[in-house]
N, C-alpha and C positions, 0 to 999 in steps of 0.2 A: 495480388492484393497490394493497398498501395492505401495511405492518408486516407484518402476519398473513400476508402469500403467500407467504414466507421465514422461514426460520430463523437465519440469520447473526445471530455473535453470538461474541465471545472475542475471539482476536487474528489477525489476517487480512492477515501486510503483504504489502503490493509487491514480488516478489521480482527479484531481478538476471537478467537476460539472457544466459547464457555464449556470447562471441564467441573465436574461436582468438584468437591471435597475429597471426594474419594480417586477423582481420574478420570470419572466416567465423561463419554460424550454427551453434552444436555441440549439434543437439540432442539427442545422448546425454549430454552434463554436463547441459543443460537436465535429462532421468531419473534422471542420478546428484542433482541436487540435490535434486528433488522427493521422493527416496526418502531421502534423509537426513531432511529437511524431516515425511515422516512416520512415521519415529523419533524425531522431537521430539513429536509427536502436535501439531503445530499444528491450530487449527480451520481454514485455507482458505488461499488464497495469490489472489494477483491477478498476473494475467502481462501486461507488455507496459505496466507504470505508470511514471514517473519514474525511480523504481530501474530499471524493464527495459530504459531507453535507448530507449522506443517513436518517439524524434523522429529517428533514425539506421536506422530498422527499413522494409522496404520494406510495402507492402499487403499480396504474396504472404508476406513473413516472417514479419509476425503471424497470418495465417492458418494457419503452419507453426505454430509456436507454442502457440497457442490448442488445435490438434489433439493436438499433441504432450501438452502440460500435463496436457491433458482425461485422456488415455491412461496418463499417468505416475499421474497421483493417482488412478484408477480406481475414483471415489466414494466414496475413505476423508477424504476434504475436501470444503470450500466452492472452486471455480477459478471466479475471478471477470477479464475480459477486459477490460483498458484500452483506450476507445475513440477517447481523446484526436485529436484533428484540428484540420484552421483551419476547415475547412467542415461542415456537417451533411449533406451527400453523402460524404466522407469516414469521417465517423463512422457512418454510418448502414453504410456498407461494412466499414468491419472488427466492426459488430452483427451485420451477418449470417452473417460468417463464426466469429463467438463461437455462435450460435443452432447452425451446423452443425456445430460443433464439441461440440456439446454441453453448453456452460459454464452456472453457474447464472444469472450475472449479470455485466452489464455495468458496469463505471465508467467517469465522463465528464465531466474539467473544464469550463466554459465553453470556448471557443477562445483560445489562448493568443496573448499577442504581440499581436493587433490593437483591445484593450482595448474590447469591446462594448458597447453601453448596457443598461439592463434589461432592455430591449423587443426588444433581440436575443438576449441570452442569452435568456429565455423561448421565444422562436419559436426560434431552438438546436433546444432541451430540447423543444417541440413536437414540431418537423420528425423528430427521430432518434426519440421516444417511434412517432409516429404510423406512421414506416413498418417498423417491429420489434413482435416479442412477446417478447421478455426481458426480466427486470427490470431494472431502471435504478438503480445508485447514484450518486444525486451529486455531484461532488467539487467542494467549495470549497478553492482551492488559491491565495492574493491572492500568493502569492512566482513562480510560475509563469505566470499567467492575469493578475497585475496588475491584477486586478477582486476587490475582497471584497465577497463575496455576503452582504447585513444577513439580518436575520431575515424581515423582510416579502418580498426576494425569493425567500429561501428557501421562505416557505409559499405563495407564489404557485407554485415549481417542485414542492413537495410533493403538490400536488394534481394533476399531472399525470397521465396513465390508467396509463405505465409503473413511474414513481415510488414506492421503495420503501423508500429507505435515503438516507443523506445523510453522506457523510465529511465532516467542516468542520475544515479546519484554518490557521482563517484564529488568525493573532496576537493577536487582542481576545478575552482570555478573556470580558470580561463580557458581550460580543458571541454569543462558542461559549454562554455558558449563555444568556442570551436564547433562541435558537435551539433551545437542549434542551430549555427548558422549555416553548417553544411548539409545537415538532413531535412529540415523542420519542412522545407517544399515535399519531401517523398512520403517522410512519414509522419505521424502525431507524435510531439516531443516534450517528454514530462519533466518536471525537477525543477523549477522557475521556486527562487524563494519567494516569501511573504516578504524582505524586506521591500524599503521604497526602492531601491535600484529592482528587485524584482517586479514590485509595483508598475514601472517605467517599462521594463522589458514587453512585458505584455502590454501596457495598454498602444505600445507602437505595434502591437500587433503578431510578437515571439512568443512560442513555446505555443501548448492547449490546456495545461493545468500542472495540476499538483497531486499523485498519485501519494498519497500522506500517510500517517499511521493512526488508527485507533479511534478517528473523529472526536477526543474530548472535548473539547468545544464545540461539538455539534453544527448547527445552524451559522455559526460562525465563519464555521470553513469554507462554505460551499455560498455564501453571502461573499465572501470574499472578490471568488472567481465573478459570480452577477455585478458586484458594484465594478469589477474590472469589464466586464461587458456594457455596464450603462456609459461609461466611460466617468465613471465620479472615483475620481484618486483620492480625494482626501477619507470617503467612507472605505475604498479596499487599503488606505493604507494604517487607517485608525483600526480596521478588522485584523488586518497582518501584524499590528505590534501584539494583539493580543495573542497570538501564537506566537510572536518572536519570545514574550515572557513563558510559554509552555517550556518551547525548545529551549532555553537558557537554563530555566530554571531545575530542568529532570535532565536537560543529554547535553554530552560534549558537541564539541565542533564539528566530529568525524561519527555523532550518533549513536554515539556509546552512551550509553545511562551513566548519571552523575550519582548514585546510588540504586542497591539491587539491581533488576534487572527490566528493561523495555517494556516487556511481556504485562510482568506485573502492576510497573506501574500505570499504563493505560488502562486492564482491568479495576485497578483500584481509582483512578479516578472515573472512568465510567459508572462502577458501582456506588461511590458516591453520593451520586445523578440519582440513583435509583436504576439504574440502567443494568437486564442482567446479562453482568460479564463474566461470569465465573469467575474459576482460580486456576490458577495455572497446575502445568503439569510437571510432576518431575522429570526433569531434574532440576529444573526450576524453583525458585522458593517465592514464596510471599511476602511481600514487605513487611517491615517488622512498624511498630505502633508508630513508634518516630521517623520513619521513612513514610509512613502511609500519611502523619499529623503535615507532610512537608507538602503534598499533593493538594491536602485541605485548606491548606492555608495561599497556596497557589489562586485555588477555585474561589474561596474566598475572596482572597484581594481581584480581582476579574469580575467579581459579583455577583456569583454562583453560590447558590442553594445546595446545600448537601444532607444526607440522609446519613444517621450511624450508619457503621457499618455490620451488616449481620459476621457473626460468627460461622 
């Protein structure tokens, strides 16, 4: 497999995980979200990534999940399966249950937390390619995994049999472009900012999108990547500031939350919207009224409609 065995390509983020109140998995919000989702016309969603809380999720959940998603978006998107684990028998476990679920593809950090050497993540990226046949995106994540993946280990994981795509969103831009300009022929290459240098990047024709978090802007996002295909820079770049105020305003430079936590604050601004995103899971917390009033006032100025929020 290779670029060419897939089509991925626009704006594709990680969406949130709707848990009750209580914890429980709700995967009728999980249907009401997906069907908002494609009244935005996004290109694809990935279920069960960072945003979806996959490290609080059991085996059997993400396979609920995965099936559900599959079902919700009923081939009018790309549903791409977070397969994040510590082990590659893990990972290899929730590929197979993405394969029967029907998804187009899978993502898959390095193993988080236990900081591997090259020669591990590689045999990783082996073990889970070797005993799957789904495509494989994969995710350099250095804030999460603690490991940034350079370019040379990159095209050593590029050439893999499964290997098709590559999210890289490690902090060294000059690193992400290294990366692009060595891989982007073999495989599909994500992580292009919204700004105007992002802007520029693509419209000369680099990268295939923006594998993102949460979609709170909706229609926005995935408008973006089209005005960069019509070739009209002034509408993807007028579309990109109004995500450069999301990402300033809620995360650091390196995608850390500038209060509480990621998780929640995309839940809270989707729900918002009207949009059901649940609540998070512990060990997680919930924004508190003046963390949540900072999102509102976000969507506000941006020119969004917001609904109380229920209790």
């Amino acid at each position: 497999m290779d670029r060419h065995s897939i089509d991925w390509t626009g704006y594709i983020p990680a969406i949130t995980t709707p848990f009750s109140r209580d914890g429980a998995l709700d995967l009728d919000a999980l249907a009401g979200q997906i069907a908002w989702m494609r009244e935005q016309r996004l290109h694809g969603i990935i279920l069960a990534g960072t945003s979806g809380e996959w490290f609080s999720m059991s085996a059997a959940e993400r396979a609920d999940l995965f099936t559900e998603g599959a079902r919700a978006a009923d081939g009018s998107m790309w549903v791409i399966g977070a397969c994040n684990a510590f082990t590659a028998e893990e990972a290899i476990g929730h590929a197979h249950a993405a394969e029967r679920a029907g998804l187009d593809g899978i993502l898959l950090t390095p193993p988080p937390y236990i900081v591997p050497s090259r020669a591990e993540v590689v045999r990783f990226y082996h073990d889970v390619s070797d005993a799957t046949d789904i495509p494989l995106c994969v995710y350099n994540w250095p804030r999460g995994c603690i490991v940034d993946l350079d370019t040379d280990t990159l095209t050593e994981l590029a050439a893999i049999e499964n290997v098709v795509a590559i999210k890289n969103s490690t902090g060294n831009f000059s690193q992400f472009l290294a990366g692009m300009y060595a891989l982007e022929d073999s495989v599909r290459y994500f992580g292009l900012p919204t700004s105007e240098l992002g802007a520029d990047l693509a419209l000369l024709g680099h990268g295939d999108g923006l594998m993102g978090s949460g979609a709170p802007l909706g229609a926005d996002h995935s408008d973006y990547w089209r005005a960069i295909d019509a070739g009209d820079r002034d509408r993807a770049v007028a579309l990109g500031a109004r995500d450069r105020v999301v990402m300033h305003r809620w995360f650091q430079p390196d995608y850390g939350a500038r209060f509480g936590n990621q998780q929640a604050i995309m839940k809270t601004a989707l729900r918002l919207q009207g949009v059901p995103a649940g609540y998070v899971r512990r060990p997680l917390l919930e924004l508190t009224d003046d963390e949540a009033a900072i999102i509102a006032g976000t969507l506000h100025d941006l020119g969004i409609e917001t609904v109380p929020l229920a209790d």
